[in-house]
C-alpha positions in Angstrom: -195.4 30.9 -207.3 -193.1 30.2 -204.2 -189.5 29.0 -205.8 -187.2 27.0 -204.0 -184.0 27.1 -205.6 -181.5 24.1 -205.7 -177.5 24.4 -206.0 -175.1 21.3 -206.1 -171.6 20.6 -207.2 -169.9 17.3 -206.7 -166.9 17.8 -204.6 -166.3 19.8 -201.6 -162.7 21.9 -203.1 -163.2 25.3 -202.3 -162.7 26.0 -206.4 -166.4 24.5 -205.9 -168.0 27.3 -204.1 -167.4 29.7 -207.3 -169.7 27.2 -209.2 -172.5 27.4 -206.2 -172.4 31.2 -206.6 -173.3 31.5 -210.4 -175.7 29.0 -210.3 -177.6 30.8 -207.3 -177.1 33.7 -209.2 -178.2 32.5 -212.9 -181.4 31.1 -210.8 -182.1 34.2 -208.9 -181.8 35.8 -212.6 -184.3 33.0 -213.7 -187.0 33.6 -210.6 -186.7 37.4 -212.0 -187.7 36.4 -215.3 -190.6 34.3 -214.8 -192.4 35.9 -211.8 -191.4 33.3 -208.8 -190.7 34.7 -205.5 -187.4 32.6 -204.0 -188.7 31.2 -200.5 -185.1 29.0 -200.2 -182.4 29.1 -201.1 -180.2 25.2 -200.8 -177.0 24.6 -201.8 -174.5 21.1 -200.9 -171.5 19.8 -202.2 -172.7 16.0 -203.0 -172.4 13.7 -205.3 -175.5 13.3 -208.3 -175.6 9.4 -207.8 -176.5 9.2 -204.4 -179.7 10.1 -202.8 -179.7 10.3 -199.7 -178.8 14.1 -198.9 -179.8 16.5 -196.8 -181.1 19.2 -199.4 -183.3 16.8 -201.4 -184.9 15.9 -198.4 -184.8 19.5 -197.4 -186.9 20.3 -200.5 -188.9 17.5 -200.5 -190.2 18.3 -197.2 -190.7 21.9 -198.2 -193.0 20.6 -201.3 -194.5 18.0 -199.0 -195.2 20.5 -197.0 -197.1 22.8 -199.0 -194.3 25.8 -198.1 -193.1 26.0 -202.2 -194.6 25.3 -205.4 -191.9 25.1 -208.1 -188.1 24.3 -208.1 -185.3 26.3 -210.0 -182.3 24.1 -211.0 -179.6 24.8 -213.6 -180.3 21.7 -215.4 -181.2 18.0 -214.9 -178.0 16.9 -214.0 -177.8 19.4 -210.6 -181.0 17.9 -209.3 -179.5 14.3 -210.0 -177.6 11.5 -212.1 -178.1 8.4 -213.2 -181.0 6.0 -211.2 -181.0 8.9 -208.7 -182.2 11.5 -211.2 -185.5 9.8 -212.6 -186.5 8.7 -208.6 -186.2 12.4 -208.1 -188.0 13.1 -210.8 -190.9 10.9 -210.6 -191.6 11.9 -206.9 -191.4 15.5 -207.6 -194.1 14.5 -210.6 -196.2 12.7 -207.7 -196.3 16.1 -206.0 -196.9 18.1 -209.0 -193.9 20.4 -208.8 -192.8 21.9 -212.1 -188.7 22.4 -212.5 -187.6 25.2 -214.2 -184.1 25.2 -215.1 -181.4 27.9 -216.3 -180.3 25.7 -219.3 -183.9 25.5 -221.1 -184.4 29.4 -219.5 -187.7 28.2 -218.3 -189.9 25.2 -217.6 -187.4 22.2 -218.0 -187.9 19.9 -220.9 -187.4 16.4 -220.3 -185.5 14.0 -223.2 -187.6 11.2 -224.7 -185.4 8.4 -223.1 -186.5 10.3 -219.1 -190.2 11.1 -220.7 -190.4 7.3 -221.5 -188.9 5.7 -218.4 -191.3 7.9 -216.1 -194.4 6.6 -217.9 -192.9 2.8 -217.4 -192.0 3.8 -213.4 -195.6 5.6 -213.3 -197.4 2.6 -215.0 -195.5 -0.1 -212.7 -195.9 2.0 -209.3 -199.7 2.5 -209.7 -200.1 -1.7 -210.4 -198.1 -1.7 -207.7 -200.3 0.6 -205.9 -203.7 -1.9 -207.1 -201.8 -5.3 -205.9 -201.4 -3.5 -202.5 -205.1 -2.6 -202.1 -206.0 -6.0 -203.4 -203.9 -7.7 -200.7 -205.4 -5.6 -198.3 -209.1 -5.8 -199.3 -208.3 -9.9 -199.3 -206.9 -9.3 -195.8 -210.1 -7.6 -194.6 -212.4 -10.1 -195.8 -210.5 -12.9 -194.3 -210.8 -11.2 -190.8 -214.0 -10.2 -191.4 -215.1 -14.4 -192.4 -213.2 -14.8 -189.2 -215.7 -12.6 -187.2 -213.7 -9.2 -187.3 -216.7 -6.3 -187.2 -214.6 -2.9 -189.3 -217.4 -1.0 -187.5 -216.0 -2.0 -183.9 -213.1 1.0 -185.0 -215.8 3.5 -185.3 -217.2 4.7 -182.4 -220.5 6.5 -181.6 -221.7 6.2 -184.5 -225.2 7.3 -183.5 -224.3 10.9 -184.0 -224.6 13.3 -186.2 -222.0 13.5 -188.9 -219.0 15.6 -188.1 -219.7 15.8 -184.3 -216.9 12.9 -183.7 -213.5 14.1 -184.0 -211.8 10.9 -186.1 -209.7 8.7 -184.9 -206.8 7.0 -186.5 -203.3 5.5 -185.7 -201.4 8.8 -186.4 -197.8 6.4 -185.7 -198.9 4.7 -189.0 -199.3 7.7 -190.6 -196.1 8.7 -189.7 -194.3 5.7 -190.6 -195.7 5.5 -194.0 -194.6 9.0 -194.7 -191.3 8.0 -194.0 -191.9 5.5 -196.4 -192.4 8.4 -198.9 -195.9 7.5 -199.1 -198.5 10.4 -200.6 -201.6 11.6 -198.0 -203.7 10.2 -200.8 -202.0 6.7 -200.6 -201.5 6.9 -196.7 -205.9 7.6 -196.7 -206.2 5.1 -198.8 -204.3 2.5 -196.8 -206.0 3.5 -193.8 -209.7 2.9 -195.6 -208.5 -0.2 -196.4 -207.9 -0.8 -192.7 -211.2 0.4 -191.4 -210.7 3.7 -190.6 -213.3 6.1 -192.5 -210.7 9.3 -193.3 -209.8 11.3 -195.9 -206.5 12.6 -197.6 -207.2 16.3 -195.6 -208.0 15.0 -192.7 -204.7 12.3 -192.7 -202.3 15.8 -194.1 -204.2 17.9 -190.9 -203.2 15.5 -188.5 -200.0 14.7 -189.3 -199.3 18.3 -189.6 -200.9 18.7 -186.2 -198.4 15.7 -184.8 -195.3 17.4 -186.3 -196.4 20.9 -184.7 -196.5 19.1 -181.0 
């Protein structure tokens, strides 16, 4: 598996950079050990409470991406602390990135407190998820009582399946990605609209955008 390894330390003193090096180098140690090939290598001086830094969302375009499939870490409290740690956590579960960490010399091993808030953030976000796709499936049938035709946003639909190159707004695609929305939930959000598309079709496109 591709590795991206994470470094962090909390202040920027220069005493600091000592602690970078030995945790890049107990990781590299760690990638050794259990087979991973290191495809990045990030490292910041940042504090564990607050999110928004330019490595995490470094890395979590990288795994968004589909450019690395693990992470390497020298325990929990590197990748983040407090509130900040289990949101990290949980989206890196959403992507289905396994941590490995230098303190549990392997795959990292989450306390029962972290293990138990997940499942509560996991069980909340996908009601979430089912109150948003009611509201929208109530919106649709509104318009459509109202005389709005879904079909009208498919067009030629005379032809033979696959011929059509589909269409979809690819600015709302974007924008729910910056909402840290999955391709799955972005697809879903866009059948709910009317447009016909799946999850690889939505992750083609967008990569197709980012590439022009």
């Amino acid at each position: 598996m591709r590795a991206i390894i994470y470094c962090r330390v909390s202040t920027d003193k220069e005493t600091q950079e000592t602690s970078l090096a030995r945790q890049k180098h107990e990781l590299m140690e760690l990638a050794t050990n259990n087979h991973l090939t290191v495809s990045c290598c990030i490292q910041e001086q940042e504090s564990g409470y607050k999110v928004d830094r330019d490595g995490i969302f470094q890395l979590l375009d990288l795994f968004s991406d589909g450019e690395a499939d693990c992470l390497l870490i020298q325990d929990e409290t590197r990748l983040g602390r407090g509130n900040t740690k289990i949101a990290l956590f949980h989206q890196l579960h959403k992507l289905n990135i396994p941590i490995y960490t230098s303190y549990h010399d392997g795959k990292l091993e989450l306390s029962e407190a972290d293990s138990m808030v997940l499942q509560i953030v996991g069980i909340v976000e996908e009601y979430q998820r089912k109150i948003h796709n009611a509201k929208i499936k109530r919106g649709i049938q509104r318009a459509i009582k109202n005389g709005y035709n879904p079909s009208n946003n498919l067009s030629n639909q005379d032809k033979a399946p696959g011929r059509e190159r589909k269409t979809f707004p690819i600015e709302e695609v974007v924008r729910l990605r910056e909402n840290n929305l999955t391709f799955e939930e972005i697809a879903t959000t866009l059948n709910g609209l009317g447009y016909s598309v799946s999850k690889a079709t939505v992750h083609r496109r967008y990569q197709e955008f980012q590439n022009t």
